[in-house]
Each structure stands twice: as C-alpha cells, then as structure tokens.
C-alpha distance (Angstrom), angle and dihedral (degrees) to the residues before:
residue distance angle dihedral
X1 . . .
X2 3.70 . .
X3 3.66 110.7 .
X4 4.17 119.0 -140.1
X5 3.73 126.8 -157.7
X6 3.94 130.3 -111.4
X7 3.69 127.0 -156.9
X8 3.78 104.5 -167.1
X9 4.48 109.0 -166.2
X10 3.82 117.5 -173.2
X11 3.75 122.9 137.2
X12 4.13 83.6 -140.1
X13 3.75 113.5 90.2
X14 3.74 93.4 -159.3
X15 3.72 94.9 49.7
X16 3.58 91.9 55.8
X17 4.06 89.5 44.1
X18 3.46 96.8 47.7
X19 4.32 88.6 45.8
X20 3.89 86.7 47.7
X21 4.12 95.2 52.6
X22 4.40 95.4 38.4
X23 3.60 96.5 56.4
X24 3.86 121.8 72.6
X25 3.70 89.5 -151.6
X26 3.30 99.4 173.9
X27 3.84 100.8 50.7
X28 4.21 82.2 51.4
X29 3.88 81.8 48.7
X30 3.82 110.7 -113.6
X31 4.24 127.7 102.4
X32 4.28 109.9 -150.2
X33 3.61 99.0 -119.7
X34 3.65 96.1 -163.4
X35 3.83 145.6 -32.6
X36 4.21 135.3 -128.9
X37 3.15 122.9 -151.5
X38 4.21 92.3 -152.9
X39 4.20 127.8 15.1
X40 4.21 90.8 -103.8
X41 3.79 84.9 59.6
X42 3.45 99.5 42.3
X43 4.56 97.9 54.2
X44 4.08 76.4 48.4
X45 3.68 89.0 61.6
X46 3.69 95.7 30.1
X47 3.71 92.0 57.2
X48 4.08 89.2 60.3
X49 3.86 95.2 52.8
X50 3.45 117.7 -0.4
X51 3.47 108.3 -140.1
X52 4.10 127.0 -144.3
X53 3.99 91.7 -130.3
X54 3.87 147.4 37.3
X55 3.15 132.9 -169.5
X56 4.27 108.5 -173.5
X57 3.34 134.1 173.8
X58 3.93 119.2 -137.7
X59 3.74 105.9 -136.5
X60 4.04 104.6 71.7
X61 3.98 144.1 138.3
X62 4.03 121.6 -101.5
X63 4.08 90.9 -0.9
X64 3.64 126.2 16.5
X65 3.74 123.7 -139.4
X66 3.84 96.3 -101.0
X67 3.95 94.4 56.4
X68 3.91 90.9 39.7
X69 4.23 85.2 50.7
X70 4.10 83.4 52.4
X71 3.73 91.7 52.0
X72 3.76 96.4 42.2
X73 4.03 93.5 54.0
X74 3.63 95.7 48.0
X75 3.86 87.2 53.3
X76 3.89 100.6 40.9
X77 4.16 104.4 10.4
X78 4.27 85.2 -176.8
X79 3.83 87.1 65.2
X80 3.47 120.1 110.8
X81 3.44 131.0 -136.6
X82 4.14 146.7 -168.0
X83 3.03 130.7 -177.1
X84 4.01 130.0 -151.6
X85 3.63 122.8 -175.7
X86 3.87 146.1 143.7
X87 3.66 96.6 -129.8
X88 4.05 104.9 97.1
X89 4.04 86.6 -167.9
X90 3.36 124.6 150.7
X91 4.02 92.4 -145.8
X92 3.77 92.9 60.9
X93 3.93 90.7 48.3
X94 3.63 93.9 54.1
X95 3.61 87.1 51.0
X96 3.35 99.6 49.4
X97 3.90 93.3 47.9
X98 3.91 85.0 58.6
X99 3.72 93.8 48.8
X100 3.96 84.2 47.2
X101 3.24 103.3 -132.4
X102 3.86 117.4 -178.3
X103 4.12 94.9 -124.7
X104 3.81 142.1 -3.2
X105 3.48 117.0 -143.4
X106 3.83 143.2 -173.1
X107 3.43 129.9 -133.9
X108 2.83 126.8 -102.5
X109 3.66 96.8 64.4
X110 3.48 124.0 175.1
X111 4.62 117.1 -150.1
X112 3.93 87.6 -115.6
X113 3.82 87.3 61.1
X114 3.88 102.0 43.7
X115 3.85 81.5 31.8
X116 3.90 81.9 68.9
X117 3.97 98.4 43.9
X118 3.61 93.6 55.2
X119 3.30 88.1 50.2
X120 3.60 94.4 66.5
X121 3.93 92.6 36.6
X122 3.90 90.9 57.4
X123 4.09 83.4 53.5
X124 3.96 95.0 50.3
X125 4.17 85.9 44.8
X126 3.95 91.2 49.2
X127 4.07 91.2 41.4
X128 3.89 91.7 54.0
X129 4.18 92.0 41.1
X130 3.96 85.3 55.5
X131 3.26 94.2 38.2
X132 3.88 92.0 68.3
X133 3.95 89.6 27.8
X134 3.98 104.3 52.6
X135 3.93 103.6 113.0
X136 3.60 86.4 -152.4
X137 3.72 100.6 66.2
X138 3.61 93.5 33.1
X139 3.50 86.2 66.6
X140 3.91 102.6 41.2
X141 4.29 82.7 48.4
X142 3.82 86.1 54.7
X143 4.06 92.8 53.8
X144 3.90 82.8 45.7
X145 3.72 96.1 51.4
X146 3.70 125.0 114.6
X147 3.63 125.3 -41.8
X148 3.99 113.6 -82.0
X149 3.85 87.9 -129.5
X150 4.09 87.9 60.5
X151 3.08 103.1 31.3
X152 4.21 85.1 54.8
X153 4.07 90.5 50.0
X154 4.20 90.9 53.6
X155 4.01 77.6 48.1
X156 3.80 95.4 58.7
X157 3.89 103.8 39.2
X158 4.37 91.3 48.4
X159 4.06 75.1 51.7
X160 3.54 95.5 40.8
X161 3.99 99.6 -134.0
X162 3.68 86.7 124.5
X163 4.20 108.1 110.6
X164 4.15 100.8 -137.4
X165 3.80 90.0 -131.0
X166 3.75 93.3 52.3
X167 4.06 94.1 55.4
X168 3.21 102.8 81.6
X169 3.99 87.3 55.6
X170 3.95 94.9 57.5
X171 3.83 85.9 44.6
X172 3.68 95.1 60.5
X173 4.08 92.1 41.5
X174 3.41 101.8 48.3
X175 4.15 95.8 35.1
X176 3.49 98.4 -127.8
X177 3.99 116.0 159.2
X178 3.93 101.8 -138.7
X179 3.84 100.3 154.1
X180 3.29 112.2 128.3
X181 3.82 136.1 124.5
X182 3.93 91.8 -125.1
X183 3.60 138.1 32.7
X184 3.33 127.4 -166.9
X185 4.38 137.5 -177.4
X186 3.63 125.3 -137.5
X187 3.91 114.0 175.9
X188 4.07 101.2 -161.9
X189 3.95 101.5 -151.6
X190 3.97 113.4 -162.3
X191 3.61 112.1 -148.3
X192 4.43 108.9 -122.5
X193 3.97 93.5 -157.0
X194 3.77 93.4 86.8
X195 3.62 119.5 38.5
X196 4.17 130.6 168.6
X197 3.99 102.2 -119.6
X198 2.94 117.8 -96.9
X199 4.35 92.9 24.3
X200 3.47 114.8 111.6
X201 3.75 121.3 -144.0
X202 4.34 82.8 -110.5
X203 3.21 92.6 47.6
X204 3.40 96.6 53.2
X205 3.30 96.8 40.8
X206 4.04 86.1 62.4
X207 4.02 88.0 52.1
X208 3.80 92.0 54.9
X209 3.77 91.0 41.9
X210 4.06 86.8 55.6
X211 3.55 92.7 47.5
X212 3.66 91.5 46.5
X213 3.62 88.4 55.8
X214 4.02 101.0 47.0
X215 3.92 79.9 51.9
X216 4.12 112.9 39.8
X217 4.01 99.4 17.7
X218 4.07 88.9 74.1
X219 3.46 101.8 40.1
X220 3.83 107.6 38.2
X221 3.37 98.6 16.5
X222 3.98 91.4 -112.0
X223 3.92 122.1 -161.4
X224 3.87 101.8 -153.6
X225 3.81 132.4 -173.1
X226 3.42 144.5 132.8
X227 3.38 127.7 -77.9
X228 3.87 136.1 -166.1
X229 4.25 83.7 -40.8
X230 3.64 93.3 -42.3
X231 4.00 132.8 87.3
X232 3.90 111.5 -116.5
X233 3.67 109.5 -164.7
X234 3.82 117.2 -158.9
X235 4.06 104.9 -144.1
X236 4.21 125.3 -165.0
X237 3.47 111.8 -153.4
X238 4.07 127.0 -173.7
X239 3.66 97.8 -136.0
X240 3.66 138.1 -15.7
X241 3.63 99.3 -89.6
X242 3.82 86.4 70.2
X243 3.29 92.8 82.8
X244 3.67 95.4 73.3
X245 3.74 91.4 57.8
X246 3.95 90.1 38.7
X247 3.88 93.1 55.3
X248 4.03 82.8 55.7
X249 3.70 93.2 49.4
X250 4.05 98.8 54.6
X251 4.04 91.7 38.9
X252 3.93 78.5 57.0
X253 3.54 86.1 51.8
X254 3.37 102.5 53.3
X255 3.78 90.4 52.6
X256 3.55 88.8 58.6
X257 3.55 103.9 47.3
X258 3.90 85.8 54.2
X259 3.85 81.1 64.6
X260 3.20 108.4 42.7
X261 3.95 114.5 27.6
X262 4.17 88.7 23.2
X263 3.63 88.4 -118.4
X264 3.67 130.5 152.2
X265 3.86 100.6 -147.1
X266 3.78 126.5 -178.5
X267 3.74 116.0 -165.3
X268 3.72 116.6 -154.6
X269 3.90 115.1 -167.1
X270 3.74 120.6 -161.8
X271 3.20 131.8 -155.0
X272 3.94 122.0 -63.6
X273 3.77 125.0 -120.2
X274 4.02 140.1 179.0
X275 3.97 92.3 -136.8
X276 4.21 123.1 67.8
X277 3.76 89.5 -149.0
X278 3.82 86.8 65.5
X279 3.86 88.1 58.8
X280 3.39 89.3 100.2
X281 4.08 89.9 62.5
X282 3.59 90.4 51.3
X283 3.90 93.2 50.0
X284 4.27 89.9 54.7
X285 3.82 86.4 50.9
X286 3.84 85.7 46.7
X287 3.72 87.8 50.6
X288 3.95 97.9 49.1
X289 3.61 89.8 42.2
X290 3.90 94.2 64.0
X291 4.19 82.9 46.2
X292 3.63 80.7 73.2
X293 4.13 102.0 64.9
X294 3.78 80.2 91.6
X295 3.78 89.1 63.9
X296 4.14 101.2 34.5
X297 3.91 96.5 19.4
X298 3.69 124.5 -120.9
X299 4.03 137.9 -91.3
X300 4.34 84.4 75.5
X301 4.12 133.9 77.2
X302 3.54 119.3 -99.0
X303 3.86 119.7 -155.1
X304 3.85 110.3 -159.9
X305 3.78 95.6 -151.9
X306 3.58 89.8 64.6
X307 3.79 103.3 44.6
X308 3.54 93.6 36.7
X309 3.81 116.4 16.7
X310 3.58 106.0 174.7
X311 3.52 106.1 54.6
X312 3.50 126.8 115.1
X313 3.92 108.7 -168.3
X314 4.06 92.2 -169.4
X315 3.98 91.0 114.6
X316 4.26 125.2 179.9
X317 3.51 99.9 -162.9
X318 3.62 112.9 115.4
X319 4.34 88.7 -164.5
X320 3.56 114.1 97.5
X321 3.56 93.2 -156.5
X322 3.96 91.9 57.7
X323 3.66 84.4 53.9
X324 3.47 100.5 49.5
X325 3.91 94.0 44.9
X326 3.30 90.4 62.9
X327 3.76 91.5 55.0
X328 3.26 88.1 55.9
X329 3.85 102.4 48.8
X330 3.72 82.4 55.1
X331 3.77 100.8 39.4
X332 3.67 117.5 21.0
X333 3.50 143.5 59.0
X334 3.94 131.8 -92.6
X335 4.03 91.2 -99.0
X336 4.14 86.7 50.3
X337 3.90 91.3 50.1
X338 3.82 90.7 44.8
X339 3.60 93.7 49.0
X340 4.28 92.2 46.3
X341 3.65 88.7 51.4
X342 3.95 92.9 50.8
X343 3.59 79.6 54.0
X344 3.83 95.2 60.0
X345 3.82 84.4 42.7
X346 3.54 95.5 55.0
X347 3.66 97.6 37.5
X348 4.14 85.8 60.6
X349 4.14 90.3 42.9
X350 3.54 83.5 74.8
X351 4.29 125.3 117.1
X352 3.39 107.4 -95.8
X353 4.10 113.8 6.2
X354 3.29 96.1 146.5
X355 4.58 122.2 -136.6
X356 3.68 86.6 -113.8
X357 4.24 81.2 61.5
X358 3.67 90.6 47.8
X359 3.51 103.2 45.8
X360 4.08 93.4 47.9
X361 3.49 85.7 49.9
X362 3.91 93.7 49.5
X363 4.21 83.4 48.4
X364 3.57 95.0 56.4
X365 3.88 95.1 41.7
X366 4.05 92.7 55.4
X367 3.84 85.9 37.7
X368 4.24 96.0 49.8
X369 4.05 93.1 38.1
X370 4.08 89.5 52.8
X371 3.36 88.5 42.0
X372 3.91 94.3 42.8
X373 4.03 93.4 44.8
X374 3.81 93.8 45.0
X375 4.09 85.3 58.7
X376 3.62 94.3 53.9
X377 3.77 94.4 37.9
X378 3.50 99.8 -119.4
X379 3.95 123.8 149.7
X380 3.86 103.6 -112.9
X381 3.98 85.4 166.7
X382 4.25 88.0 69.5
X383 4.22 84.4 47.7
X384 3.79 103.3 38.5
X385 2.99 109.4 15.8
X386 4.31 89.6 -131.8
X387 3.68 134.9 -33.2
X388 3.74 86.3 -92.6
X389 3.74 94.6 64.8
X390 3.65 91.4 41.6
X391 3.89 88.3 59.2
X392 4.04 94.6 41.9
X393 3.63 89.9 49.8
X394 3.90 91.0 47.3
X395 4.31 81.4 53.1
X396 2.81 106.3 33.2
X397 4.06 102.7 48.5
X398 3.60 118.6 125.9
X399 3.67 95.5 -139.8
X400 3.75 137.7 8.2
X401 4.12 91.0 -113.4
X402 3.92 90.8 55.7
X403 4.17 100.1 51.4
X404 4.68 83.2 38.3
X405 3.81 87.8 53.8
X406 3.95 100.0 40.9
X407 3.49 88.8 49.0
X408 4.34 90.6 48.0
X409 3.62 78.2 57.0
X410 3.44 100.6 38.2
X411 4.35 97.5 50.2
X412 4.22 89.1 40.3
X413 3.68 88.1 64.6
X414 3.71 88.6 48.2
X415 4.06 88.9 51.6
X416 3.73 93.8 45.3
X417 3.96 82.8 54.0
X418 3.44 93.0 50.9
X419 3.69 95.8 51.3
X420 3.73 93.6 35.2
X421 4.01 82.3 63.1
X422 3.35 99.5 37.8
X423 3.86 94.2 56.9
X424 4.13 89.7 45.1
X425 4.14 88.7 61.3
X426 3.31 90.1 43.6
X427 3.42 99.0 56.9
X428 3.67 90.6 37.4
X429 3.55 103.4 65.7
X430 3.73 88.8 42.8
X431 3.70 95.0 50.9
X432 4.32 78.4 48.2
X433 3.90 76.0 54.1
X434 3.58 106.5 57.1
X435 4.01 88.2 32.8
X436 3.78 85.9 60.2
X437 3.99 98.4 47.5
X438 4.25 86.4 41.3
X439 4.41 91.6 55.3
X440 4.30 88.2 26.6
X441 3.98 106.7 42.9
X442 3.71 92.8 104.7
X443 3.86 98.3 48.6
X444 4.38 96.0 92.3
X445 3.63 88.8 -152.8
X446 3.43 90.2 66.9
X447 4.34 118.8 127.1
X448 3.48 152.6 130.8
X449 3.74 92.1 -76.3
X450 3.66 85.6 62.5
X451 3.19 103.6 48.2
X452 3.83 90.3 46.3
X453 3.99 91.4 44.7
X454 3.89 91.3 50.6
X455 4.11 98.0 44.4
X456 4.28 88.6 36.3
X457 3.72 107.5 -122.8
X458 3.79 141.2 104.4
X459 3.86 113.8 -83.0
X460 3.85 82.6 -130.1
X461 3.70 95.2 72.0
X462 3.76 89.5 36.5
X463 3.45 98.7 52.5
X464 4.08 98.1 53.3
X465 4.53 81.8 39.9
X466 3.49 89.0 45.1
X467 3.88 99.9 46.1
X468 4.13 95.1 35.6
X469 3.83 90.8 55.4
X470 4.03 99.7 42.5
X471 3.77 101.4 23.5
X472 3.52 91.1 -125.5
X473 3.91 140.6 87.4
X474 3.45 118.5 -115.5
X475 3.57 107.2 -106.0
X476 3.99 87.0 47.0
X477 4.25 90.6 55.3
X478 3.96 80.2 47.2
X479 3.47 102.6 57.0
X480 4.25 98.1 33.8
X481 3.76 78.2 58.7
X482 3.86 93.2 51.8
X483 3.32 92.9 42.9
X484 3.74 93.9 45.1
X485 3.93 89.2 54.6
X486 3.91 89.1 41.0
X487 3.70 84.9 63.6
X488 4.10 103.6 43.4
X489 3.87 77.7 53.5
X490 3.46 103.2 51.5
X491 3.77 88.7 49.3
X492 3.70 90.7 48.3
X493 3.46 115.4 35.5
X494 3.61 134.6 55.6
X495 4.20 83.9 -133.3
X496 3.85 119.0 150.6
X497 3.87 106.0 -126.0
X498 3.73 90.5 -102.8
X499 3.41 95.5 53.3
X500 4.27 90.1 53.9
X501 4.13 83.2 41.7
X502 3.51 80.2 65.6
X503 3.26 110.1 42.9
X504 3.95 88.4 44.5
X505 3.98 95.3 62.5
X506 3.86 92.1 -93.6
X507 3.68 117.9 136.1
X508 3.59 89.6 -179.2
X509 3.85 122.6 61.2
X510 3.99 94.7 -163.9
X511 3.99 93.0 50.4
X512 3.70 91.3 46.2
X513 4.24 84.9 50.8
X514 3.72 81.0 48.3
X515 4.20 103.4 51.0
X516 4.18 86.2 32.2
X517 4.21 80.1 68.5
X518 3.10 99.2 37.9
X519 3.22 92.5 59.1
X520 3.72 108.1 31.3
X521 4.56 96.3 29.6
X522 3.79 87.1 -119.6
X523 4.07 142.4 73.5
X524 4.23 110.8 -101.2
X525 4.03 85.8 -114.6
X526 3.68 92.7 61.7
X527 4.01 97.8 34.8
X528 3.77 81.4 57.7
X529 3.96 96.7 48.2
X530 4.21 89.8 49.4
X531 3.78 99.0 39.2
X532 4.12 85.9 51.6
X533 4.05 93.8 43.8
X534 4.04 91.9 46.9
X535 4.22 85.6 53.2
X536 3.87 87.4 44.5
C-alpha cells in the first residue's frame, strides 16, 4: 500500500502526542513524518522532505498556521492541508477557503472524526497518483498530443535543419507563437533504473511530458516533445536574467515529478539565445549538461552556463570519436579517457584507413582541442606546446603507441585542469557564501535568494554546492553562525537578550529565545548565568 506523509504543527506538545497515539495511521495508510511546534519551524522542516499532508493548528508563536498554510501552497500548490483550531470565526474560514485548504476543523476533535477526513484525503492523493499513472490515458493523451506538423518543426530547429530565413514561414503556417526575446533548451532525461511496474520507460516518458506541460506551457510558454527518448522543452524567456529564476523552476520540477509520476528526472538547460536557428546550440549544451548528473547527481536541473561557463558546444568535427574524447576529458575519469583513446587507436588499426584518413583526423583533433581549451580558458600552450606541434607530433610519430600515449598524457593534464578549475569556483563562491553570512548575519532579511541574487546563480545549484562543500544547508550554516555570535556576546557584553536578538538577525526576541534552546538545551539568560559561574 503506498504510504503518504503527515506533517502534524501545533505549538502544544500533548496535542500533537495525543494526535500521534489515536490515529492508526498506518492501517489508514499514511506515516507522520514530523511535527512543528510553530509555522517558521514547520517550512524549515518542510523544505527537507516535503510531506503530502498537514495538519496545523492556527494559534502559534513567530508564524501561525494560516500564514505558514499560505507559504506552503505557493511553494508546493499539490500539498494538502487541514486545519484544526478552536476559533469558530468566520474571518479565519474565509481565509482558509482562499488558501484552499482541504478541511477546517474545530477542536476538540475526536480520532473517529479526523479518522474520517483522512479518509477522504488518502482518496483525493490516490485519484491524482492514478490520474498521471493510468496506462490507459497515458496512451489516449499520447494519440492526442501535438500536431505531427509541430511537433516535426521543434524537431528540425533542436537539429538545426531549419534555414533562418525560412522560420518565420513555418511559424505563420503552423501558428506557433515563438516571439520571444530569449530562447532557451532544457532536455528533461528520466532515469530507466527505477521504474513503477507495470510503466514502461515510453510511457513514462509521456507522463513526465504531461506534467511538464501543465507546469512550463503556462508560464514560459514551453513547446515540449519528445526527442530521440528524451523530452526537449522549448522555453521563452523575457530577458537573460530569467534564467536564474528558470533554473529554479525546472529543479522544482524535477522534485515534483519524483512525487507524483515516480520519476527520476534530470533537467539539463542549455545555453540561451535571441535567434531560433541557434536552438540547436542550446540543445548540445542541454545535452552536456545532463552528462553532468554523474558529477551533481540527478532528480534536480542543471544549467550549463553555470557549471561550465565557457563552453561553446557548436563543434565541426565530423569524427565521433573526437567528439566523444572531449566528453570525456571533461567528464570522465583517467581509465574512461584511456579507454576512448584506445578507441581512436583501434578504429585507425583497421585494413585499409588510408594516411589521408589519419592526417584529417589528426587536423581536426589539434583544431577541436585548441578550439575546446580556448573555450574553457585553459593554457593549451603549457600542454602542447601549439596546434602546430600537436599536428607534427601526430606526423611525425615513429609508431602508433608513441603519438596514443603522448596524447594520454597530453588530454589527462587537460582533465586535471579542468577539475583543478572546477573545484577553485566551487569553492569560491562558497567561500563568497560564508563571507556573506559572516559580514550579513544580522541583516533579518537575510536568505538563500540573497545570497543567490548577490553571487548570480540559481539557488538550485547553490544549494547542492553549498551543502556538498560545508556539510550543511544554508539556513543551518546561518543560524550556527548566529548562534555562535549570540554566544561570544552573551559572554561579552552586558546586552539584554533583545538587544543580541538584534544584533543576531532576529526581529523577534521570543523566536530568537526559542532557536537559542533549541540549539544550546537552555534559555540565553541561563546559558549566560552557567557559562559566567563555570569561569568564576
């Protein structure tokens, strides 16, 4: 039976005991995740695992249930929420209605009641899970998809077999609304190593491309459709700093489609342009982001401008195995780029590849790594030499094993670089980060949208950066370093509690009292009084 999570939020302990032990939650088939004791704790918890119910009080400390119900729809809209309270006021019951919460409820209420209500929650969740799950209407929405003569014109610009001065044409004929001052690719890549039974990796691939469309189509005016076993979604942005906010949006996605179709989706984001027929160079950057849910794991949005800023994924070289070197200089491992190059080897062991074969290939190899290490700014001249000597070494080799080995050597320097690099601007805009939060903790409007806003990228990517470097979320480094200077001023100061709220980034005196406990087992008074006696 598949098991939903509860969030129960009352700033009584015995309430939420006494809720816990009455229910036979799991026979009704839910498991309480958690519980708040006030609304500020509870969107803490919430943003860790977002659970599929809560059930909140009204009356509570620093945010009552009614605001924290506001905040938690905006954020996830599919969440539902009840609400149990001893005020039988019309006010609160109008608000709730707007917030559009599932039921109202007064206290006192007895388990055969709320027995009842979840009841009839655990129906909505199942209707909406087979809702996106029933193989049957998957398959009649995938004979009512998009028109063939669309869905063929998305085909061709992500390929790039569209001639710019014939767009406008198709456009007009086929009445699609492609207008904007940015474009932008996302290829959404559905993992195949866990599947639902009886879901095949089609299938679900038509789930997530419905999903994708109730969510992106409105909002950015997405074009959506799927491409070469992936979904490619087509994305009009206003400006360029959209992109910011868009990377936050699809990583939000892909959180949600783990809920609700069971998918583990990766979204790749390419690079934004003002033209459609540079699609196609937003699509390769698309492409080579999702390459890098090796790196930054799946199940979030990956924006290649941000993880890898100077590359330029317009390539010349006919050779697929020039191509996919270069993936693996900047991807894999030294045992993956040995084992491409002995596939170059190999491929030119063969009876009859001709010199002229070789030496074009040796051309486009200097030509595409110059090309490639210029991008990412990395000094080929130190590794090489120049393109030149790259070539006359190629030529001028004695044997086949020399030029393969030197150029082992040659492209593992260029992947230390690379990750050399990669690991210094990672730890740079962290260590911007925790500079920020060390000269900022006593600003109260401090947050991750901050942070992201002042260092420029999408709180998706600096949230997994942020936590992978420190070991700790943002808002948990934030308030160990509040507390931490809460403390060095309650040992140093004669400052009334207030005052160190203050100066700690707490506009609220009794909430400050409240995470100084939680953290520490006792008020700030009394930590003060013991910390003093123990020094005499």
């Amino acid at each position: 039976m598949q098991r939903y999570s509860v969030l129960l939020v009352d700033d009584e302990e015995d309430v939420i005991q006494v809720i816990m032990k009455k229910i036979d939650w799991e026979s009704m088939g839910f498991q309480v995740s958690g519980y708040a004791h006030n609304g500020v704790e509870a969107l803490e918890m919430a943003e860790e695992c977002v659970p599929d119910v809560v059930l909140t009080d009204i009356k509570m400390p620093y945010m009552d249930g009614l605001a924290m119900s506001r905040k938690l729809k905006e954020q996830y809209p599919n969440i539902k929420i009840i609400i149990f309270s001893g005020f039988d006021e019309f006010e609160y019951a109008k608000e709730a209605i707007d917030i559009e919460v599932e039921q109202y409820l007064l206290k006192p209420v007895n388990a055969e009641e709320l027995g009842r209500v979840f009841s009839r929650i655990r129906e909505m969740l199942d209707h909406e899970r087979d809702e996106q799950r029933n193989i049957d209407k998957l398959n009649q929405y995938y004979l009512e998809s998009l028109p063939l003569l669309q869905e063929s014109f998305y085909t061709s610009l992500i390929e790039g077999r569209v001639q710019p001065d014939e767009i406008e044409r198709y456009l007009e004929s086929y009445q699609i609304h492609l207008d904007a001052p940015f474009y932008v690719i996302t290829v959404l890549h559905i993992s195949r190593s866990q599947l639902p039974d009886g879901i095949s990796p089609f299938l679900m691939a038509v789930s997530v491309k419905k999903l994708a469309e109730e969510q992106l189509r409105e909002q950015y005016d997405s074009k959506i459709l799927v491409y070469l076993g992936e979904i490619a979604v087509i994305s009009q942005l206003p400006d360029a700093a959209e992109i910011t906010r868009y990377t936050d949006v699809l990583n939000a996605f892909c959180t949600h489609a783990k809920r609700i179709c069971e998918a583990k989706v990766t979204a790749g984001i390419g690079q934004i342009c003002s033209r459609l027929s540079d699609l196609h160079i937003s699509y390769q950057g698309a492409e080579n982001a999702v390459s890098y849910r090796a790196i930054y794991g799946n199940t979030r949005a990956i924006n290649i401008a941000e993880i890898d800023p100077g590359e330029n994924v317009e390539l010349s070289a006919e050779q697929d195995g020039i191509q996919s070197l270069l993936k693996e200089i900047r991807m894999g491992d030294r045992e993956t780029l040995k084992r491409q190059i002995w596939t170059c080897r190999d491929w030119f062991s063969r009876p009859g590849i001709s010199i002229q074969k070789y030496r074009i290939f040796i051309l486009e190899l200097a030509a595409e790594l110059f090309r490639f290490g210029s991008n990412n700014q990395i000094p080929m001249e130190k590794i090489f030499g120049s393109a030149e000597a790259l070539i006359d070494c190629g030529f001028q080799a004695e044997s086949p094993e020399e030029f393969w080995d030197w150029l082992l050597l040659a492209c593992g320097k260029i992947q230390d670089y690379i990750r050399q690099e990669r690991a210094n601007t990672t730890k740079s805009f962290v260590a911007k980060a925790v500079d920020y939060v060390q000269t900022s903790y006593g600003d109260k409007n401090i947050s991750i949208e901050t942070v992201c806003r002042t260092l420029g990228v999408s709180s998706a990517y600096f949230s997994t950066v942020f936590k992978k470097e420190t070991g700790k979320t943002f808002i948990g480094y934030l308030t160990d370093y509040r507390m931490e200077r809460a403390v060095e001023l309650l040992l140093t100061t004669d400052d009334k509690t207030y005052m160190i709220a203050e100066k700690t980034g707490y506009s609220d005196p009794n909430y400050f009292s409240y995470a100084f406990k939680k953290q520490y087992g006792v008020s700030p008074s009394k930590y003060r009084v013991e910390k003093l006696k123990e020094r005499g």
